[in-house]
C-alpha atoms as an extended CHARMM CRD file, in Angstrom:
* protein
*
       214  EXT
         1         1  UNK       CA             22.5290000000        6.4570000000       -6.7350000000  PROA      1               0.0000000000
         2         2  UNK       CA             20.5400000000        9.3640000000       -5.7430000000  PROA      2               0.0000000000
         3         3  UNK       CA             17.7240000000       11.4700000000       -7.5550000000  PROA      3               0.0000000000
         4         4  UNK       CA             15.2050000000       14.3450000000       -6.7660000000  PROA      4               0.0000000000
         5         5  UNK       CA             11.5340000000       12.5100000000       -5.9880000000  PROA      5               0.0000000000
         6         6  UNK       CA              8.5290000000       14.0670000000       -5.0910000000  PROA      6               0.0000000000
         7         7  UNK       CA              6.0410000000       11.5020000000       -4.2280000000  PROA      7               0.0000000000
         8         8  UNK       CA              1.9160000000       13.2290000000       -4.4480000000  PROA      8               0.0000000000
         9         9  UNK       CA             -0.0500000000       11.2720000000       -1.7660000000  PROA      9               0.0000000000
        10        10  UNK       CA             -1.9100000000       11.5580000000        1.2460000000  PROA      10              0.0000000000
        11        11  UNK       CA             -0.8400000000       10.7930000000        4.5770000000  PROA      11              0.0000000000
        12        12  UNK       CA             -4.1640000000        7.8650000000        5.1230000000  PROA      12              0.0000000000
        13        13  UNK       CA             -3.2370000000        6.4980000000        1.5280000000  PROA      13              0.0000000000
        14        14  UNK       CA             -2.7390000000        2.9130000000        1.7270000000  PROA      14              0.0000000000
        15        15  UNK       CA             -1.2820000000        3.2900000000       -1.7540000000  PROA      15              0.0000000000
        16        16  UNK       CA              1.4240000000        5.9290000000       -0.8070000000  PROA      16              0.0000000000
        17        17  UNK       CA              1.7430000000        4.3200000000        2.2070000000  PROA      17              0.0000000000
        18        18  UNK       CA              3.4070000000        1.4430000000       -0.0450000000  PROA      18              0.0000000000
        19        19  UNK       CA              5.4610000000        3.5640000000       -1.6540000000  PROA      19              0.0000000000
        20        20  UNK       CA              6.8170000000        5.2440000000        1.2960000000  PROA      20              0.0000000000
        21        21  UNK       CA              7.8040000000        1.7010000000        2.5610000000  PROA      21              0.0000000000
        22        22  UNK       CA              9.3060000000        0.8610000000       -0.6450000000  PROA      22              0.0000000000
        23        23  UNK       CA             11.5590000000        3.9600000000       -0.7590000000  PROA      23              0.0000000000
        24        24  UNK       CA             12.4960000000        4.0410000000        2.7180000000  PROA      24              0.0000000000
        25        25  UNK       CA             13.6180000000        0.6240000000        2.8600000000  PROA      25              0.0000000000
        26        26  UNK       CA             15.7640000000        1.2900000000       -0.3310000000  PROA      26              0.0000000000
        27        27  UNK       CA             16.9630000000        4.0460000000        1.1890000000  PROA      27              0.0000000000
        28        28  UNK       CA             16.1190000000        6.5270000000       -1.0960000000  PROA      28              0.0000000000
        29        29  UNK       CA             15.3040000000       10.6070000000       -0.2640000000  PROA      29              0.0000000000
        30        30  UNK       CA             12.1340000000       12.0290000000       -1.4340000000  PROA      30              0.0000000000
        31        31  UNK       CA              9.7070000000       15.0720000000       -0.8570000000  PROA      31              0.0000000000
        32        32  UNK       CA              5.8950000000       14.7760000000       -0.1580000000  PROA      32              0.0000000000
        33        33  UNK       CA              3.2180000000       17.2400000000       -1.5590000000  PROA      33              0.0000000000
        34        34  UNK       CA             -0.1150000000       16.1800000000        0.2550000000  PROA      34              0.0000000000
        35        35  UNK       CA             -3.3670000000       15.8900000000       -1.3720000000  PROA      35              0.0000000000
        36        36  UNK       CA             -6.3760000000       15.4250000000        0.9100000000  PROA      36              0.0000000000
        37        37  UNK       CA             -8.5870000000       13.0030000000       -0.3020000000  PROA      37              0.0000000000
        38        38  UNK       CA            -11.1390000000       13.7230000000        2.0470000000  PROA      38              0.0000000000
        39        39  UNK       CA            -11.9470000000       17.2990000000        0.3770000000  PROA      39              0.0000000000
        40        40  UNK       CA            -11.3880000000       16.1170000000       -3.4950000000  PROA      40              0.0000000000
        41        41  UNK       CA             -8.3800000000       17.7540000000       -3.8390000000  PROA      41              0.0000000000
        42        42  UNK       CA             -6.9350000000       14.6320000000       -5.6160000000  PROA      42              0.0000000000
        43        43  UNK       CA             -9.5350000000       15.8800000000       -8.7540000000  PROA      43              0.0000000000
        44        44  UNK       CA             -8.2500000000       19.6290000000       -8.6450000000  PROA      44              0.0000000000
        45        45  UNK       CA             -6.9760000000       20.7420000000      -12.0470000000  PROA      45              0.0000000000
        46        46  UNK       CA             -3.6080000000       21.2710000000      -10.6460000000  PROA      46              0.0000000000
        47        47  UNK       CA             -2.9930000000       17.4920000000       -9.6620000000  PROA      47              0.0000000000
        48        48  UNK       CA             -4.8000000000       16.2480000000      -12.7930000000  PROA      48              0.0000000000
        49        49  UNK       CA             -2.2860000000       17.9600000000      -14.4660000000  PROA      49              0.0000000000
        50        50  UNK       CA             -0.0160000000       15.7890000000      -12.7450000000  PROA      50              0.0000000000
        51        51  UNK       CA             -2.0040000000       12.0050000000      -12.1490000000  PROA      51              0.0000000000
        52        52  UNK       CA             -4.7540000000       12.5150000000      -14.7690000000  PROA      52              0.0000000000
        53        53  UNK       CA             -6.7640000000       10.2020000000      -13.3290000000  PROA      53              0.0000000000
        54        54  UNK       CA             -7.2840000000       11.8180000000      -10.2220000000  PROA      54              0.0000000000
        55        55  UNK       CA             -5.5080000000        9.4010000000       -7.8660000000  PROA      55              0.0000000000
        56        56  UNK       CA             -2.5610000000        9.0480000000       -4.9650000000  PROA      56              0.0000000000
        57        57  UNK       CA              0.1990000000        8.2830000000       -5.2870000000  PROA      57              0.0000000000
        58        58  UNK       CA              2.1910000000        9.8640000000       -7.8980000000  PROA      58              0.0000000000
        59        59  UNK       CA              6.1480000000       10.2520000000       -8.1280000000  PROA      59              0.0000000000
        60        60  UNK       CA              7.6050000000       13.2040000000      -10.2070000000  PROA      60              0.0000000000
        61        61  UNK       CA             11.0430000000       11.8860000000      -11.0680000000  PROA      61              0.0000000000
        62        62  UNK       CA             13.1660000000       13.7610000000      -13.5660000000  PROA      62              0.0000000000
        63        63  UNK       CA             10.9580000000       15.2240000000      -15.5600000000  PROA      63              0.0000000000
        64        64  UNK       CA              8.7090000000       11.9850000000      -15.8440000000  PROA      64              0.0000000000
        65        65  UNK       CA              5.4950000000       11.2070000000      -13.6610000000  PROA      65              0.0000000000
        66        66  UNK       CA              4.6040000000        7.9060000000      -12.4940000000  PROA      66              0.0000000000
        67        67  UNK       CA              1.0850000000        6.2020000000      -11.0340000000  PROA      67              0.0000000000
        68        68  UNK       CA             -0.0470000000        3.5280000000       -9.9600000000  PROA      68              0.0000000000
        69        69  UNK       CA              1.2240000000        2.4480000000       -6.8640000000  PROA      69              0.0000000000
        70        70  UNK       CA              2.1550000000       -1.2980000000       -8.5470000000  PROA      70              0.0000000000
        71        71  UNK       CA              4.2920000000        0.2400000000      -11.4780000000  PROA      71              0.0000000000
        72        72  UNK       CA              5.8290000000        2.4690000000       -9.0720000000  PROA      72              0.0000000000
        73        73  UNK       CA              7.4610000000       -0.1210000000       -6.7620000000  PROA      73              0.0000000000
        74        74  UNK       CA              8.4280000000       -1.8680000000       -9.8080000000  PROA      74              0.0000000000
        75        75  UNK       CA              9.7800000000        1.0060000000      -11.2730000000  PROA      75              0.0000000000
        76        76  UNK       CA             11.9240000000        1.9030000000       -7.9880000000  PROA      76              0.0000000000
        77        77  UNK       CA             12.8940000000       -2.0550000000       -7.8740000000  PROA      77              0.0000000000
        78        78  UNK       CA             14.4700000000       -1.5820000000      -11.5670000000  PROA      78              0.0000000000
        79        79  UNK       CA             16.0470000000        1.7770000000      -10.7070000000  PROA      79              0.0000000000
        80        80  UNK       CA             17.4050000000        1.1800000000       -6.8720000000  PROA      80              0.0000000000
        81        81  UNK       CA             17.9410000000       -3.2140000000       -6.7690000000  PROA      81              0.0000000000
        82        82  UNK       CA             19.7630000000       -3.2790000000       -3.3850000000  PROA      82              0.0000000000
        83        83  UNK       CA             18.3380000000       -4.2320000000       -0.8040000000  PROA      83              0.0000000000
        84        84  UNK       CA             15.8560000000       -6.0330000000       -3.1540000000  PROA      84              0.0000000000
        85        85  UNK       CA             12.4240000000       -6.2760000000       -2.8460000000  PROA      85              0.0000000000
        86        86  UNK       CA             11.6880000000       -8.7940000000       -5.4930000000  PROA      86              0.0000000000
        87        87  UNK       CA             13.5460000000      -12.4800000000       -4.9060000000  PROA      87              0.0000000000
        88        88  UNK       CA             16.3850000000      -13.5840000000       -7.5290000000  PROA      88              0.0000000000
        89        89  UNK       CA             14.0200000000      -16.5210000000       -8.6480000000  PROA      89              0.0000000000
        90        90  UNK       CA             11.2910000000      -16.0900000000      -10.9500000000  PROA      90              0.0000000000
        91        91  UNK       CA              9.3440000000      -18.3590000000       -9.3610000000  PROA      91              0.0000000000
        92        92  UNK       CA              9.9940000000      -17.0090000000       -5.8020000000  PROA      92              0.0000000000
        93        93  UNK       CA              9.4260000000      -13.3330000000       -7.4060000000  PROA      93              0.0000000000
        94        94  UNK       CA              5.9620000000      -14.1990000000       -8.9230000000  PROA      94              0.0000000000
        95        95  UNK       CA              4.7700000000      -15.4900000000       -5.6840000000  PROA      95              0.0000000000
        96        96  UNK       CA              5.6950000000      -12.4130000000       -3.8620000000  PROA      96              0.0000000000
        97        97  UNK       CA              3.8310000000      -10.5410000000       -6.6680000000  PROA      97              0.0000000000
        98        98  UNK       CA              0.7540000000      -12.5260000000       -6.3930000000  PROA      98              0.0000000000
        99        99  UNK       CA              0.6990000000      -11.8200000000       -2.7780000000  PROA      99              0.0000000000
       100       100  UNK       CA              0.9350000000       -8.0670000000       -3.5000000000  PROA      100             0.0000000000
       101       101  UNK       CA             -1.9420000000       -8.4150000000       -6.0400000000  PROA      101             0.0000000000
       102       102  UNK       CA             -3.9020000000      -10.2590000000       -3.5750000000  PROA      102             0.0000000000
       103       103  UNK       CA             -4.3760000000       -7.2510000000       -1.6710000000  PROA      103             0.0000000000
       104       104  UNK       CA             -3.5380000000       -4.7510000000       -4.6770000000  PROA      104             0.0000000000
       105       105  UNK       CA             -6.0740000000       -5.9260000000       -7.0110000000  PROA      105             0.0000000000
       106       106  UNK       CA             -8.7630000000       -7.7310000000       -5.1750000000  PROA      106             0.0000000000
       107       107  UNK       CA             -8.8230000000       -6.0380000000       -1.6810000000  PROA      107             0.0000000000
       108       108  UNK       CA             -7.6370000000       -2.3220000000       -1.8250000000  PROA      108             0.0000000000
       109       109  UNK       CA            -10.0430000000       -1.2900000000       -4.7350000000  PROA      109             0.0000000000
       110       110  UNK       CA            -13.3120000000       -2.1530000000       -3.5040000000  PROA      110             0.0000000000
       111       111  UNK       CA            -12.6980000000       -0.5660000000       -0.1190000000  PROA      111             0.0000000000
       112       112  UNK       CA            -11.3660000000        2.6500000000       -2.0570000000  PROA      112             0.0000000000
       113       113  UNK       CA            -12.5480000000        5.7590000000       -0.8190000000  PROA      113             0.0000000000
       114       114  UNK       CA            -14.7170000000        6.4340000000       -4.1010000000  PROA      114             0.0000000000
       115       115  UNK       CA            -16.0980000000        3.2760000000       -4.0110000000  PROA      115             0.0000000000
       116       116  UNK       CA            -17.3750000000        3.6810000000       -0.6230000000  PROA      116             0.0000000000
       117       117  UNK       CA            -18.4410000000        7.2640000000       -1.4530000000  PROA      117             0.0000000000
       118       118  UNK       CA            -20.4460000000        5.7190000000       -4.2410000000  PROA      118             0.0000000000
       119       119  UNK       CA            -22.0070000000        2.8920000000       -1.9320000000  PROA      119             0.0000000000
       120       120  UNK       CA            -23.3710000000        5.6290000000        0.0870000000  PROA      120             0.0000000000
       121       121  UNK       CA            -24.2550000000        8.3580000000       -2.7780000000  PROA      121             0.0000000000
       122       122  UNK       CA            -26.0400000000        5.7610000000       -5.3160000000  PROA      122             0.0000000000
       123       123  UNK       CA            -26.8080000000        2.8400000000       -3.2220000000  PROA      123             0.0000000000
       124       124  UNK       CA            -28.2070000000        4.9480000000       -0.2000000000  PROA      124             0.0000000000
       125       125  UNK       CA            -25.7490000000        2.4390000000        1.9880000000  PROA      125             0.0000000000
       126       126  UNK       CA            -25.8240000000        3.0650000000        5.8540000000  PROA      126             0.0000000000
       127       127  UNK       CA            -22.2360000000        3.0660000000        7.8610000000  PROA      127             0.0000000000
       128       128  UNK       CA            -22.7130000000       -0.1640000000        8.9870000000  PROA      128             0.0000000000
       129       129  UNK       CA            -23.1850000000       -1.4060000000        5.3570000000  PROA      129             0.0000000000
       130       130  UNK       CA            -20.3120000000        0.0640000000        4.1350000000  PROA      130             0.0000000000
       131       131  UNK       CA            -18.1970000000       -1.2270000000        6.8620000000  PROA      131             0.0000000000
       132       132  UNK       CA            -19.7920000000       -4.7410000000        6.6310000000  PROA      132             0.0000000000
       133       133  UNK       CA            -18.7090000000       -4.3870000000        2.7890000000  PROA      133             0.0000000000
       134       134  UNK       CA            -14.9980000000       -3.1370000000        3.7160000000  PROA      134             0.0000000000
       135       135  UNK       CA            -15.0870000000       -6.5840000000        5.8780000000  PROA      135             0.0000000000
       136       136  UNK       CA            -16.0570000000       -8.8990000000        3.5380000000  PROA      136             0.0000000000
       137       137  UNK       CA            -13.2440000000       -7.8860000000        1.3720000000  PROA      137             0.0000000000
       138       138  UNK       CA            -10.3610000000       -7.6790000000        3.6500000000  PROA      138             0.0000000000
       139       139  UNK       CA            -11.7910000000      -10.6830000000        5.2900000000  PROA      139             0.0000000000
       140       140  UNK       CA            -11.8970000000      -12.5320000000        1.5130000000  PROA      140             0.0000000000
       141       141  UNK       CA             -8.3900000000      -11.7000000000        0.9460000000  PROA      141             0.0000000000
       142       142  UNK       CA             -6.7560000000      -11.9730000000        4.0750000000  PROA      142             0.0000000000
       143       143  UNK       CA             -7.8660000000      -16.0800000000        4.1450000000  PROA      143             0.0000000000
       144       144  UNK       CA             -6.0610000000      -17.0860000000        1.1930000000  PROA      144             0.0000000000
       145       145  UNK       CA             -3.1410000000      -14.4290000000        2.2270000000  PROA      145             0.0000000000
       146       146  UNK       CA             -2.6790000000      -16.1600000000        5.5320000000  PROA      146             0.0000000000
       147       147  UNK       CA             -2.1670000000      -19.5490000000        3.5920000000  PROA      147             0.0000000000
       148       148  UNK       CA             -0.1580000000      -18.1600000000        1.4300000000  PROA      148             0.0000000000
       149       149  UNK       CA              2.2430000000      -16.2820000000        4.4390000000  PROA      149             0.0000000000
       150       150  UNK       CA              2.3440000000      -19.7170000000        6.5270000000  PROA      150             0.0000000000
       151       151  UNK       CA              3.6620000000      -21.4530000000        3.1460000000  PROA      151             0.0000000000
       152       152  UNK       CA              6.1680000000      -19.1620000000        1.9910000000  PROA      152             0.0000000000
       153       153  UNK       CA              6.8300000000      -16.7300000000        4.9230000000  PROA      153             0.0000000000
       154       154  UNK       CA              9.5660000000      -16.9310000000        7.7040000000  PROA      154             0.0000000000
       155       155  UNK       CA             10.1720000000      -13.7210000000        9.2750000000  PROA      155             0.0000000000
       156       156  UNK       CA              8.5360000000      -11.9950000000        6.8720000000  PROA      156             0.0000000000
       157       157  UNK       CA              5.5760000000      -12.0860000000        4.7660000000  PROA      157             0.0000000000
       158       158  UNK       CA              7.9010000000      -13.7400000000        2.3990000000  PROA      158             0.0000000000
       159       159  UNK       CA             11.3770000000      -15.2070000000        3.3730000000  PROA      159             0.0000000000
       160       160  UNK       CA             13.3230000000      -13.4710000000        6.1780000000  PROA      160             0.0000000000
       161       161  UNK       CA             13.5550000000      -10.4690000000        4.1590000000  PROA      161             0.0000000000
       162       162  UNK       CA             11.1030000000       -7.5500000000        3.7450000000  PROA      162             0.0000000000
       163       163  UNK       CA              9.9300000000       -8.1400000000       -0.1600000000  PROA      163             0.0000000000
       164       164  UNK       CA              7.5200000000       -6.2200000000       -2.4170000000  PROA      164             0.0000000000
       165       165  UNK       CA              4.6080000000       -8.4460000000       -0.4410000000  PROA      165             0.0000000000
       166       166  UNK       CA              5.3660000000       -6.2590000000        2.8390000000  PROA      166             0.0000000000
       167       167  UNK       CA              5.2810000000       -3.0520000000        1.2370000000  PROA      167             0.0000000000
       168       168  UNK       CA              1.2660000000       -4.2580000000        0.7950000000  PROA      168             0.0000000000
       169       169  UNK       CA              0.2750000000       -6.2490000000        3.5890000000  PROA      169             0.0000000000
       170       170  UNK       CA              1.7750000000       -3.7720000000        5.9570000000  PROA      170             0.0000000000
       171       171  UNK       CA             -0.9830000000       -0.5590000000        4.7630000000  PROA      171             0.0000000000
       172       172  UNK       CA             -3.5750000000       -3.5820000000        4.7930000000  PROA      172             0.0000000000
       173       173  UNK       CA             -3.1360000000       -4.4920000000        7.9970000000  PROA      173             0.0000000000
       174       174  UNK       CA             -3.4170000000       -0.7290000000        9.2270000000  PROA      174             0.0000000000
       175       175  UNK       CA             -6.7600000000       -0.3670000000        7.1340000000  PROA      175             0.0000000000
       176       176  UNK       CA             -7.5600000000       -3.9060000000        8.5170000000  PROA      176             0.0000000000
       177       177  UNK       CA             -7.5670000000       -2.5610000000       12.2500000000  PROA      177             0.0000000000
       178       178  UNK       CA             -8.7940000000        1.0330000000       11.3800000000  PROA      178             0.0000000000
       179       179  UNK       CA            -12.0100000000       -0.3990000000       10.2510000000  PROA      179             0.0000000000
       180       180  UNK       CA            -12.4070000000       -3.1890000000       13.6040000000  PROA      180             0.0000000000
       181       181  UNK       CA            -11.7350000000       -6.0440000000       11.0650000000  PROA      181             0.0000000000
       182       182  UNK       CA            -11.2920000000       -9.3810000000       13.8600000000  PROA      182             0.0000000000
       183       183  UNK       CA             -7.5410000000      -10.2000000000       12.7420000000  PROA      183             0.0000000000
       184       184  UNK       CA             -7.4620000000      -13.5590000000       14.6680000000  PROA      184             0.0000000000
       185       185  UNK       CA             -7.7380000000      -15.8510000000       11.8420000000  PROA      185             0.0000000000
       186       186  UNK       CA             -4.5440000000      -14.4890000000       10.3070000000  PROA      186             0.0000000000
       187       187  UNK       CA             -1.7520000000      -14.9130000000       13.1780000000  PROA      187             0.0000000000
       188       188  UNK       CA              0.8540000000      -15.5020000000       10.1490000000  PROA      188             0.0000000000
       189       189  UNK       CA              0.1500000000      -12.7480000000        8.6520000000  PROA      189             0.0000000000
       190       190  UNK       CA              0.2550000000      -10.4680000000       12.1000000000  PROA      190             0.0000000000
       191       191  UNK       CA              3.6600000000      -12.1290000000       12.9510000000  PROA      191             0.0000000000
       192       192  UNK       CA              4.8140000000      -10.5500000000        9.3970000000  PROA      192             0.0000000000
       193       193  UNK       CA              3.6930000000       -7.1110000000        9.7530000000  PROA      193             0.0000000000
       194       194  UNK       CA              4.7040000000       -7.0780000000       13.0310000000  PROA      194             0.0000000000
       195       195  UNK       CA              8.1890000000       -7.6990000000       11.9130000000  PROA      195             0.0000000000
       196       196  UNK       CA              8.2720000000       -5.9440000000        9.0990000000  PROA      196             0.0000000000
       197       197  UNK       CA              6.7820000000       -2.4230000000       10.9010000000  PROA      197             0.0000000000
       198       198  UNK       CA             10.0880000000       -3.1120000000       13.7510000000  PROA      198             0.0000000000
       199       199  UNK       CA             12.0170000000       -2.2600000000       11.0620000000  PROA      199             0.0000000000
       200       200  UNK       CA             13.0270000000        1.6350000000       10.9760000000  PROA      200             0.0000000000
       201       201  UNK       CA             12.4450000000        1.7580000000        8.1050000000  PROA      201             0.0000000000
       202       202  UNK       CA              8.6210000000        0.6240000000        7.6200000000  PROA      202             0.0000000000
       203       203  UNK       CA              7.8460000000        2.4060000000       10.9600000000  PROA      203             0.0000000000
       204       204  UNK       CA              9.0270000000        5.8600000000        9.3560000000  PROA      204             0.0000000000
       205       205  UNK       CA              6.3140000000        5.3180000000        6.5080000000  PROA      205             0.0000000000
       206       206  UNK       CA              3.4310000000        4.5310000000        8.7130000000  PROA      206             0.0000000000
       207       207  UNK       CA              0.4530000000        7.4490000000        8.0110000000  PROA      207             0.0000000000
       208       208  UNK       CA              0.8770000000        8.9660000000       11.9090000000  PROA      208             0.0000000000
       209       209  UNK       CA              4.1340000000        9.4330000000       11.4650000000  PROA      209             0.0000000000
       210       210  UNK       CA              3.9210000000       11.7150000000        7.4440000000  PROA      210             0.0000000000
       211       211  UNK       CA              3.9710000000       15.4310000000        8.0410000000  PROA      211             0.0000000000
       212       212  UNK       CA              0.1060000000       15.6530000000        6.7910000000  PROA      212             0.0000000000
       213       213  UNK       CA             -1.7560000000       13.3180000000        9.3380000000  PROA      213             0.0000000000
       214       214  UNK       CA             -4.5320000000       14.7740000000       10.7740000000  PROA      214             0.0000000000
């Protein structure tokens, strides 16, 4: 099954970065229209006409435009199921979500880019504030993510097959090093990412490699 994608992201985006995992591993072709989020463009009246709420990633398929990066990789899940990404049971499947949300919900958005930008605008916050902040966070997830990697992980963060939890911890674990976080305390969790970025596939996604890194 093929169709015409065009994901809207940004090469740094943790967010696409998922995405880009998610379709590469399913095998799927797509194009890429960049949108630097370090000059705003993401709140230009062209892309708001696309993501109104001024955000990467987006996917134009067939006429209909998808955000959020969570809906996405459920939506390309549904419409692409092999190899899967989600597990058969629906116990096993709502673990591997909760380990995506983990980082999804209470990592990823308080170490978004506006939220640092708003640190520093309204809350006068130095660099070394904000990146004590972007710690704290990562830090706050990544304990509980660890336990949760050593209990249901084998050679990946899930299993021994890259799942929906990868397509997270994998951008996580590049923001996690970009920002000096000390990863030690989460050897688990390295092991996965490790494996899962070996993998062609994963390694084609990662931000250094998109045709808009810096």
């Amino acid at each position: 099954m093929t169709a015409a994608l065009t994901l809207h992201g940004y090469w740094r985006s943790s967010a696409a970065y998922r995405v880009r995992i998610a379709l590469n591993l399913k095998g799927v072709d797509y194009a890429q229209v960049s949108h630097d989020l370090t000059t705003g463009a993401q709140r230009q009246g062209d892309y708001l006409a696309i993501a109104p709420h001024g955000l990467v990633p987006a996917l134009e398929t067939g006429g209909t435009i998808l955000i959020e990066s969570s809906a996405i990789l459920e939506w390309i899940e549904a419409t692409w199921p092999t190899p899967p990404l989600l597990p058969e049971s629906a116990d096993e499947a709502a673990i591997v979500r909760s380990m995506a949300a983990l980082i999804g919900c209470d990592i990823h958005p308080l170490n978004n880019l506006r939220v640092l930008n708003r640190l520093r605008a309204d809350f006068n916050a130095s660099e070394e504030q904000v990146r004590a902040w972007i710690h704290h966070w990562i830090e706050a997830g990544f304990g509980p993510l660890e336990q949760m990697v050593a209990q249901h992980g084998g050679g990946f963060a899930f299993g021994d097959a890259p799942t929906m939890a990868d397509c997270y911890t994998v951008p996580q674990l590049y923001n996690a090093r970009r920002f000096g976080v000390d990863l030690s305390p989460y050897p688990r969790l390295i092991a996965a990412g490790e494996a899962a970025t070996s993998l062609p596939a994963v390694e084609a996604a990662h931000p250094e490699r998109q045709p808009d890194a810096a």
